[in-house]
N, C-alpha and C positions, 0 to 999 in steps of 0.2 A: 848574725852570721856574716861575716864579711872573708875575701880573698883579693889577694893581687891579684889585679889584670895583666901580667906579666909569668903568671903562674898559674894563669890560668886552663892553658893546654894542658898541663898534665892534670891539672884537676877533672876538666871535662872528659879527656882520655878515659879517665879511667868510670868515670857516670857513664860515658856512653856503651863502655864494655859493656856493665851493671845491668845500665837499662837495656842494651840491645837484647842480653841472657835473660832478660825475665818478661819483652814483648814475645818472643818468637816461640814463648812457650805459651796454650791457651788459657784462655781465665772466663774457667764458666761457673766458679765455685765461690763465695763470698770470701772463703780465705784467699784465695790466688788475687781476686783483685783488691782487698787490704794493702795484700804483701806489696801489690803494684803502686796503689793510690796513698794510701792511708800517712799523713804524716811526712809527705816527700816534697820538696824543693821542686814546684811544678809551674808553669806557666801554658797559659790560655792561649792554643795555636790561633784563633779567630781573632785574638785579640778584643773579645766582645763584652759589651759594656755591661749588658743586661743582667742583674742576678738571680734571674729566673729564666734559668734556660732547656728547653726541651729538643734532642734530638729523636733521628729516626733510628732505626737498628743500623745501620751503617757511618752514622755518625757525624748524620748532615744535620745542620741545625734548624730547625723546622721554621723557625718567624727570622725574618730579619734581627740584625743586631748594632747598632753603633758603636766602631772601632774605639779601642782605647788608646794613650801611647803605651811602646811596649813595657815602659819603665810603673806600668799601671798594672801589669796584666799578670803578675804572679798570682800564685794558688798553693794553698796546702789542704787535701782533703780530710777534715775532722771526721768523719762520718760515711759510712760503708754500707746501705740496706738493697738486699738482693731480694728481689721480688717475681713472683712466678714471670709475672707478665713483665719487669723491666728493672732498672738499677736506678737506684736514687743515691744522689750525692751533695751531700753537707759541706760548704769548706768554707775559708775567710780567704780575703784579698792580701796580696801583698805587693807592695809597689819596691822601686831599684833605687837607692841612694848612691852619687859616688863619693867617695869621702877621696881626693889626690887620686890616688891609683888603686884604693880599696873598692868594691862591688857591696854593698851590702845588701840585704833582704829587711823592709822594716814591715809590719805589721798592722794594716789601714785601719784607719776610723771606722768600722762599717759595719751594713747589719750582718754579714754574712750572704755565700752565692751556693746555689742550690742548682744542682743539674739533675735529668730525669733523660735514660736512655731505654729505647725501646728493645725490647729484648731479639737478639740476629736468631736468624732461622737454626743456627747451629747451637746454640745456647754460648757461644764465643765472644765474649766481651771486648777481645785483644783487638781487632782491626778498628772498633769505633773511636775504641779510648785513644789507639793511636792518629787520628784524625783531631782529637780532642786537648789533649795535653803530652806535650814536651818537657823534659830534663837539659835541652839544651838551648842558650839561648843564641847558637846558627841558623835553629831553623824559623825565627822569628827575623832574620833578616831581611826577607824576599817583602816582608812585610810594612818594613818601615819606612819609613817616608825619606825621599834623596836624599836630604839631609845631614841624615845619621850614615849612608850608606858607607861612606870613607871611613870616619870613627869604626861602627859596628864589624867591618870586614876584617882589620890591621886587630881590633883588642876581643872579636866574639867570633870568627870564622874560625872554621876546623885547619885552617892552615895558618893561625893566626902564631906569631912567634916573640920572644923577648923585645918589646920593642918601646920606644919613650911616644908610644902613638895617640896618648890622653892628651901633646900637645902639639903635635903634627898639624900643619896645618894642607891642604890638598895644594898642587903643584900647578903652578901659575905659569900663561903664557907669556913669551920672549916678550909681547907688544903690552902687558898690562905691568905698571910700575906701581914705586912702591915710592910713597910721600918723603921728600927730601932732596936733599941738592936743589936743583932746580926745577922738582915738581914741590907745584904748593899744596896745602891738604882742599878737601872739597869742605864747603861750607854748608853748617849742617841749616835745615828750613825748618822740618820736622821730625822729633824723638820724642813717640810716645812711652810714657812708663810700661812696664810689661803686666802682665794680669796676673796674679797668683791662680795655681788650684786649688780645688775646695781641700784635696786628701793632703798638699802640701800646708796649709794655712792648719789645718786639724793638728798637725804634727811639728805646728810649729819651725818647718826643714825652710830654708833659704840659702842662700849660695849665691855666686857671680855666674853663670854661662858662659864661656868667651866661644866667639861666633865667629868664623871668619865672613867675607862677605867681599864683592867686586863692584864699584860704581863702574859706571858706564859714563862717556862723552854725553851724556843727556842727561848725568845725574842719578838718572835708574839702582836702583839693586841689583845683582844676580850671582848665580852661584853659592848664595848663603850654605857654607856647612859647619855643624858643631864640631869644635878644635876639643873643648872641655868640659862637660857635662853636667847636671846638676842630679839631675831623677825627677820621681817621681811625677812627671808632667811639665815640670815648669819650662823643660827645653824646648817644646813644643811651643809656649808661650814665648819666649825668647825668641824663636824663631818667626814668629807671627810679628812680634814688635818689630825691628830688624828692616821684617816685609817690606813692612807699611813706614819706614824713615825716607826723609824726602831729602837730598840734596843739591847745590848748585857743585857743578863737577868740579874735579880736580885741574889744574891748569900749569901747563910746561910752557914757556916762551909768546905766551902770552892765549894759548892756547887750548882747549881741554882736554883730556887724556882720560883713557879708563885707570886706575887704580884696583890692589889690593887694603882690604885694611882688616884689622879683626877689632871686634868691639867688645867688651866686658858689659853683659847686661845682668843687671844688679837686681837680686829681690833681697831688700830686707824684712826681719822678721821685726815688729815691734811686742 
């Protein structure tokens, strides 16, 4: 399944119609929450790692959970069993690919993630499940790490509009330049390789990253944000390598200066 990111407003538009018409009605009946769960383009608002996960009747999640990235954190619910005392739920993982300005949904390596919710006083499934899983991926923003925050706003926000923002890169101050004339580049000390994920290595997926990223008069990193995307996790790792690069700064008249630059961090698949 894939869509342009440019086309994507009137897609979610119209899921979110969808979906708003069939939360605000209740679901205490195993068909109503099928109709809701079953087979749907869903993503894990916890963004949680664990594929065994227990909440309460309102749809807090009882143990701790270690976050995933959001490109990790999709869901289709295979399986639907309604039980006096609570709801049990079957599903597979699905992680985000971008293919240029395409979104796709690919299908993870995995065993499969299983949720168990405690049944609400009312017999109303509607208020937990909404706490649980989303159809849009705006409200997974508040979530993501600074990073992505520029990307995610411009190509996944409800105001988001036609825009070439897969290589925008975020807007830089008057006093931070940009390599050439007579600023010379910063010399690199240290660039570690980036680390693959286990889900993108299973799938065999690699790509370039491009990062943007500001040295500092001391060499430093900062403001690292992704220009252009890969999925699946590895942008996460990109942005970890990046981190951890070490430079002597950039230098105008003999002197150092902060700098813009963006770098292409590279996973190949062999």
């Amino acid at each position: 399944m894939g869509y342009d990111l440019p086309m994507r407003l009137r897609f979610l538009s119209l899921a979110f119609v969808v979906f708003t018409a069939i939360t605000v009605r209740a679901q205490s009946t195993q068909a109503d929450i099928e109709a809701r769960l079953l087979h749907q383009p869903l993503y894990l608002l916890g963004l949680w790692q664990d594929d065994n996960l227990k909440f309460d009747s309102s749809g807090c999640l009882l143990a701790p959970s270690a976050p995933l990235p959001f490109t990790l954190s999709g869901i289709e619910i295979t399986k639907v069993q309604l039980k006096p005392d609570r709801l049990l739920l079957t599903g597979r993982r699905f992680g985000l690919v971008f293919k240029d300005l395409t979104l796709q949904r690919v299908a993870l390596k995995h065993e499969g993630i299983h949720l168990e919710l405690a049944v609400p006083p009312t017999g109303d499934y509607a208020p937990a499940l909404g706490k649980i899983f989303t159809a849009d991926l705006a409200d997974l923003i508040p979530l993501m790490a600074p990073q992505w925050q520029n990307f995610a706003t411009k190509n996944f926000g409800h105001s988001a509009v036609p825009t070439t923002a897969a290589t925008e890169q975020p807007k830089s101050l008057p006093s931070v330049r940009r390599v050439g004339g007579g600023v010379f580049p910063p010399k690199v000390l240290y660039a570690p390789e980036p680390e693959f994920t286990q889900s993108a290595r299973d799938l065999k997926i690699g790509g370039k990253c491009l990062v943007y990223f500001q040295i500092g008069t001391d060499g430093k990193i900062s403001r690292v944000s992704i220009i252009r995307p890969i999925g699946v996790g590895l942008d996460e790792r990109a942005i970890a390598a990046v981190q951890s690069y070490k430079f002597a700064p950039a230098t105008e008249n003999g002197g150092p200066v902060r700098v813009e630059m963006n770098a292409e961090v590279n996973f190949q698949v062999f």
